[in-house]
FIMI-538308 format. One line per field, with one value per residue (C-alpha): x, y, z. Coordinates in steps of 0.2 Angstrom, whole numbers, plus 5000, padded with zeros to 4 digits. Each point is the difference from the previous one (the first is absolute). Layout:
N
px	[X,...] .
py	[Y,...] .
pz	[Z,...] .
***
This chain:
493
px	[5234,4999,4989,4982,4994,4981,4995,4982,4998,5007,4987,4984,5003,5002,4982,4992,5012,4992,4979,4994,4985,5005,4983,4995,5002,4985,4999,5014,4989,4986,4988,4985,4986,4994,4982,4990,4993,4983,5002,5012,4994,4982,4987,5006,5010,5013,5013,5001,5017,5010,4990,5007,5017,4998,4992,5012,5015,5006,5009,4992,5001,4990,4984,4998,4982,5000,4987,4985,4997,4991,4981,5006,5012,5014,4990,5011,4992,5013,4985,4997,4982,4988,4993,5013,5011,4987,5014,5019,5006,4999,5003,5016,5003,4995,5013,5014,4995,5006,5014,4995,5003,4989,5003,4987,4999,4997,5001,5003,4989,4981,4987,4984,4987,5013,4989,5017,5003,4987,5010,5017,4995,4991,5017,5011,5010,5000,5013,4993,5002,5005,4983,4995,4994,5003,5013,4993,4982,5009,5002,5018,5004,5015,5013,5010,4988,5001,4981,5000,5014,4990,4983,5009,5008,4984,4994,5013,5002,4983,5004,5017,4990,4985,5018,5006,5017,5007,4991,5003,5005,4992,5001,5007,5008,4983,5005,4994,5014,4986,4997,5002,5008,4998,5018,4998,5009,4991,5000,5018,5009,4986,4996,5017,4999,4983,5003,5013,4989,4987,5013,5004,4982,4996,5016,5001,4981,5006,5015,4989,4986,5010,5016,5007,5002,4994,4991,4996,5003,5001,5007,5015,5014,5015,4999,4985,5014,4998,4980,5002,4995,4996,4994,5001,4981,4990,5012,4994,4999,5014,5018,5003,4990,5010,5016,4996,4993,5019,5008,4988,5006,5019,4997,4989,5013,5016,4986,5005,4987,5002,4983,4991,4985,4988,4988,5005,4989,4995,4984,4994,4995,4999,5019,5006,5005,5017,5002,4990,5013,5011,4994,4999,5017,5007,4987,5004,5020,4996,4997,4982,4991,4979,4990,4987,4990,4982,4995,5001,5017,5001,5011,4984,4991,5014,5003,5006,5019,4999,4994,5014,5014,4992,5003,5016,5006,4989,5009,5019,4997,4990,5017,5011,4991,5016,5011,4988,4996,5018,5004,4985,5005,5021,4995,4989,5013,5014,4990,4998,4986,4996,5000,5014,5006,5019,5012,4994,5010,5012,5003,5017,4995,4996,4986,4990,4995,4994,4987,4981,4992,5008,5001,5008,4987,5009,5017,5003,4988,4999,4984,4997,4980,4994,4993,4994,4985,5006,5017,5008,5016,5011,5017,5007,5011,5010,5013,5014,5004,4993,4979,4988,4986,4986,4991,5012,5016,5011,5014,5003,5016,4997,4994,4987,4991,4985,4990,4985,4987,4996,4982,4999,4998,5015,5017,5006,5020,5007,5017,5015,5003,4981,4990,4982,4988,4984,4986,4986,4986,4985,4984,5001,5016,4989,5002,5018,5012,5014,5008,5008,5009,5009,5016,5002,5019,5006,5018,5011,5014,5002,5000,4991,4984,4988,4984,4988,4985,4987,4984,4986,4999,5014,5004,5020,5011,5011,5016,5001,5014,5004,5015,5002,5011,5004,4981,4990,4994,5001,4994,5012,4997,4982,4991,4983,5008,4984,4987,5001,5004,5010,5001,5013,5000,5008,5000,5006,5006] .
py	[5057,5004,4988,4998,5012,4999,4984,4997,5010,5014,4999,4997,5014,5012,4992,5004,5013,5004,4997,5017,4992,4987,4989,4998,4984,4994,4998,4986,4989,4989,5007,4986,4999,4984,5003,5015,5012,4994,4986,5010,5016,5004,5008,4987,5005,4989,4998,4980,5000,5011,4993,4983,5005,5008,4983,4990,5012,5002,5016,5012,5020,5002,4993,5005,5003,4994,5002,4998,5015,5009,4998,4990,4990,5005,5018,5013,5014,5004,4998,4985,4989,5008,4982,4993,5014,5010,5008,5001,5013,4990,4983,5007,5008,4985,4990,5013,4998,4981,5005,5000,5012,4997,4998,5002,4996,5009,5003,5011,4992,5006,4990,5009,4993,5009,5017,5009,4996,5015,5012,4996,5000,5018,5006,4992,4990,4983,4996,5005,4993,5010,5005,5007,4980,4988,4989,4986,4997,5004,5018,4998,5013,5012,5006,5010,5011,5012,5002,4980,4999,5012,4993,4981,5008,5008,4981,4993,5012,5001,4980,5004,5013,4986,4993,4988,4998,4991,5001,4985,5005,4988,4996,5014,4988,5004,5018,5000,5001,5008,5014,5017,5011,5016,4998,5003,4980,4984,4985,4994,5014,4999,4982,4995,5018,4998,4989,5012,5014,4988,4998,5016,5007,4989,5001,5018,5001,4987,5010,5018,4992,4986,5006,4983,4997,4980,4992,4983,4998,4988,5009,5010,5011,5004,5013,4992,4996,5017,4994,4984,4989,4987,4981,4985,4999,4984,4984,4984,4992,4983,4997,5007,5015,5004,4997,5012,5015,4997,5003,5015,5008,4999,5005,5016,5002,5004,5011,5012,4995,4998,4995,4984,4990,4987,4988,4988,4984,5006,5006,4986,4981,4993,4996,4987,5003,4996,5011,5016,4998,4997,5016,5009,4998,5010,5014,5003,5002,5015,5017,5001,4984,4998,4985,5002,4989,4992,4989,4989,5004,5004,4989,4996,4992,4986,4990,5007,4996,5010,5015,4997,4998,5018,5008,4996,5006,5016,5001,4999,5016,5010,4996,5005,5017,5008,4993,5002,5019,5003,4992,5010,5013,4997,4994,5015,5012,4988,4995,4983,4987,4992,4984,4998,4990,4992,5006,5018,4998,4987,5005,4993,4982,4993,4989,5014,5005,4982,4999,5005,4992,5006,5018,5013,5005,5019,4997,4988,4985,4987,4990,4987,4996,4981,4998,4986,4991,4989,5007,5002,5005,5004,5002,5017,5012,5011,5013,4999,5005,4989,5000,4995,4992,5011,4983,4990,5010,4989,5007,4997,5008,5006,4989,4987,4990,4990,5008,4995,5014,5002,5001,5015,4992,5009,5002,5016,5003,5015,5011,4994,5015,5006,5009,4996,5013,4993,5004,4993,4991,5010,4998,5017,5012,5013,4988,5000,5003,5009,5006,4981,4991,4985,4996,4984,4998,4989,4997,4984,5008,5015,5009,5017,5000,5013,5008,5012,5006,5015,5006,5004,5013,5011,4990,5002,4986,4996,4988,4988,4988,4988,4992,4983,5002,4983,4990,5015,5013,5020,5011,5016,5017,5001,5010,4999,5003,5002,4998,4980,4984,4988,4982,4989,4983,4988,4987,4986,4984] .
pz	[5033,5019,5011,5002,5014,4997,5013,4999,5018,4992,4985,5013,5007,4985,4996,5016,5009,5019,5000,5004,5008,5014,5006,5017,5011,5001,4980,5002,5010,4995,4988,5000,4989,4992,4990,4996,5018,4996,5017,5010,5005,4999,5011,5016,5013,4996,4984,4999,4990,5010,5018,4993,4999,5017,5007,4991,5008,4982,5001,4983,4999,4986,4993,4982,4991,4984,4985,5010,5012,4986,4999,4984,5001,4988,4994,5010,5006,5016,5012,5013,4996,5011,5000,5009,5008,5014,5005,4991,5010,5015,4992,4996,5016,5009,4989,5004,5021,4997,4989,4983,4986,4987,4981,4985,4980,4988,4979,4989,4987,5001,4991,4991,5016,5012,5009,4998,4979,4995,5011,4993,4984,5001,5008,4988,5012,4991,4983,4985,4980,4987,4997,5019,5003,5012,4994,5009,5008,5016,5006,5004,5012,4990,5013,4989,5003,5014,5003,5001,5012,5011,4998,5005,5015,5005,5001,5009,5013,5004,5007,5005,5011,5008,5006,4988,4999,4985,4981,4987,4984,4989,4981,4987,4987,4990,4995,4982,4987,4988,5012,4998,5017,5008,5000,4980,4998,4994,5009,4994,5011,5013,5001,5013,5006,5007,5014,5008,4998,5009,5014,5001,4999,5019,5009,4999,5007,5012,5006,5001,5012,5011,4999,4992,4983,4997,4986,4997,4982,4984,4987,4999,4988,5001,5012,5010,5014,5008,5004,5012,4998,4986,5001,4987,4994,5000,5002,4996,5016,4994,5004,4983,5005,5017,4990,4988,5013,5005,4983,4997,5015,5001,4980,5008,5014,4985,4991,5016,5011,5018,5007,4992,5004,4994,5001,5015,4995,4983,4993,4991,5004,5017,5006,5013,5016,4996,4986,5010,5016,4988,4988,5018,5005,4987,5001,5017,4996,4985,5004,5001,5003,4993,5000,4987,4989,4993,5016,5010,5002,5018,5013,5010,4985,4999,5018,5019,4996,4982,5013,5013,4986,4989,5018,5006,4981,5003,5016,4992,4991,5015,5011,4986,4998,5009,4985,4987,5002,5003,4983,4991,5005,4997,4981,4996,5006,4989,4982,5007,5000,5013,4989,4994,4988,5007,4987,5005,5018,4991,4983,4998,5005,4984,5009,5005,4984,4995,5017,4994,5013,5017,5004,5016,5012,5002,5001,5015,4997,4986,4996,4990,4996,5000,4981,5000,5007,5015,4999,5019,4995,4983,4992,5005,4990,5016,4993,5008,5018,5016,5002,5014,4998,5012,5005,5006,5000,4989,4993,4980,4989,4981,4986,4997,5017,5003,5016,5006,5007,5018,5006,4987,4983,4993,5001,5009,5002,5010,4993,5013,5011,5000,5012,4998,5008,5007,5010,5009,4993,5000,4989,4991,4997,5007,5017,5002,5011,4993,5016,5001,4988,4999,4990,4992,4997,4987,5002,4997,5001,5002,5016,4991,4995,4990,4993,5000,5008,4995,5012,4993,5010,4992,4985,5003,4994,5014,4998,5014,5007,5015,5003,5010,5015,5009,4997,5001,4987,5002,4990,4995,4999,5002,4988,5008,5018,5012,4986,4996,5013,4994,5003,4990,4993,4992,4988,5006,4989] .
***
């Protein structure tokens, strides 16, 4: 028998293949919501959540509406409280001014006291029982049907229009097994199925009116990869909590997914401070970074050093941004996730395949959360090869080390011979500067470095590489000649 060529890289990408729908940059950034809109944005001038993060110069770009913008909370109608909203349009607007996209929740679940369930069940639009009855006492909206489909896009669009950018995708794991569908199948063909008609049904609609196809969404099918992107429902907000998140996404990740979020903090109970800087640390270094849950939950309720320490982490990501869209937009383009598990990059080091608890950032950066509640640093599985710690710049070889964390509470360690792209720090991506760049060269040694780098403004992966010539750095061949200044840096040990 000749040898095994199907390495799991190979297999990802026969899973995924290239993601026709690439999201924008803005939706990698900080997506910030912590309780229902009820407090945050009513007929006052101001939006307190997203005017504390611009007073605590915490760097967000998108504040998301959960179930409360409806005159009731929970009952989805698709239109803003007239109580408490004199004005979406310009609410919205106002938001965008200061460099906010907004994001809003909805369902697709309608209860009988719902001013829209009369209407979809005159027009057929809900799932059905064999006898022409709902299943359920819900009207659960049926999107295998095309009249559905039509009439849930009308919806959406209508608020895509007033300027929204980004729709959450709630729920769908109810779709009734009893059910009967316009698709002419029950609910044991229909029930996984429903989910990725779901997706489909809002990114399409998304796509048409904004031009970006983006979701925010909890359930997924085989096939929901093409609909970006998906996060990991509500997490128990423990150490055991965080560490499962991680599991569930590397497992998402090999599922032929390449963008991934969750939770940061988790959704239930009140958590320390250690464990949401700790919890944060790790949302910041995964595609697509939200901070959601039941309050309090926000760094200004726990002391003025949790608010210093939640920013400067913030912070790492926003001056990453450079690497970060580079690598989005590398791994959608290769079958990849961005969170990667290690014996996708290293699949003949036995190691690797043994690690559940670390994971690549993209292909140049290893991190390693901090699990455990008063934990400032951990044993560390490194493949092999030489790895620089981002903090301090240490250098360690492959196999099994005790590091302590820096002032982020994690451990982050850069590829030997890496390039890392990064950019000013600006409040919003909608703020920065891409017309300068820095390189961060990590290189013990080697006397070649490389990356990537990607604007947002034409979305072309570019490969870029500097060499070192006697203590200095040049860049070679530049590919964004008279477009980009760069400055080089480098780590040093």
């Amino acid at each position: 028998m000749g040898a095994v060529t199907q390495t799991p890289r190979r297999i990802t990408r026969q899973l995924l293949g290239k993601i026709p729908n690439f999201p924008g940059l803005y939706r990698h950034a900080l997506n910030d919501n912590y309780y229902a809109i009820k407090k945050v944005a009513g007929k006052r001038k101001e939006h307190s959540l997203e005017t504390t993060d611009r007073e605590n110069k915490i760097p967000c770009d998108v504040p998301h509406l959960d179930t409360g913008w409806f005159e009731t909370d929970w009952r989805c109608d698709y239109q803003f409280s007239t109580n408490r909203f004199a004005d979406p349009a310009k609410m919205i607007s106002d938001l965008k001014n200061d460099g906010f996209r907004v994001c809003l929740w909805q369902l697709p679940y309608f209860v009988p006291k719902n001013k829209l369930f009369p209407e979809i069940i005159e027009k057929g639009l809900a799932v059905h029982d064999a006898k022409g009855n709902l299943p359920e006492e819900d009207a659960v909206l049926d999107f295998s049907n095309p009249n559905t489909v039509n009439w849930s896009q009308e919806k959406i669009a209508s608020l895509l229009k007033l300027g929204v950018s980004v729709i959450k995708v709630d729920f769908s794991e109810a779709a009734p097994l009893s059910g009967i569908y316009a698709s002419g199948r029950t609910g044991f063909y229909e029930h996984n199925y429903y989910p990725l008609r779901y997706n489909k049904t809002v990114s399409d609609i998304t796509k048409q009116t904004t031009g970006v196809s983006i979701i925010w969404a909890r359930s997924t099918w085989a096939g929901s990869q093409r609909y970006p992107l998906h996060w990991g429902g509500d997490a128990e907000s423990t150490d055991g909590g965080m560490a499962a998140e991680l599991r569930g996404g590397l497992s998402l990740g090999l599922s032929g997914f390449t963008f991934w979020s969750h939770d940061v903090g988790g959704v239930v109970g009140k958590e320390s401070a250690d464990l949401s800087l700790r919890w944060l640390a790790f949302g910041m270094m995964t595609s697509h970074s939200r901070c959601h849950g039941q309050k309090p939950k926000e760094p200004w309720t726990y002391d003025a050093a949790t608010i210093n320490k939640f920013r400067s982490i913030v912070e790492l990501k926003y001056r990453l941004m450079p690497y970060v869209y580079a690598q989005a937009k590398d791994s959608s383009e290769r079958g990849l996730p961005m969170l990667r598990a290690l014996f996708i990059e290293f699949p003949d080091d036995p190691g690797s395949w043994l690690v559940d608890d670390e994971y690549l950032y993209g292909s140049s950066i290893l991190v390693a959360p901090l699990l455990h509640e008063g934990a400032t640093g951990r044993n560390v599985y490194l493949p092999p090869g030489t790895w620089i710690d981002y903090q301090t710049s240490k250098n360690y070889s492959g196999g099994w080390h005790k590091i302590e964390a820096g002032n982020i509470p994690e451990i982050i360690l850069v590829r030997d011979g890496t390039v890392l792209p990064r950019i000013a720090l600006a409040q919003s991506t909608l703020q920065m500067d891409w017309g300068k760049i820095e390189l961060a060269v990590f290189a013990k040694d080697s006397d070649i470095a490389a990356g990537q780098i990607c604007l947002p403004a034409d979305n072309q992966l570019h490969e870029i590489s500097v060499t070192k010539s006697g203590s200095a750095w040049k860049i070679q061949n530049d590919p964004l000649s008279g477009k980009v200044s760069w400055s080089i840096t480098a780590a040093q040990p």
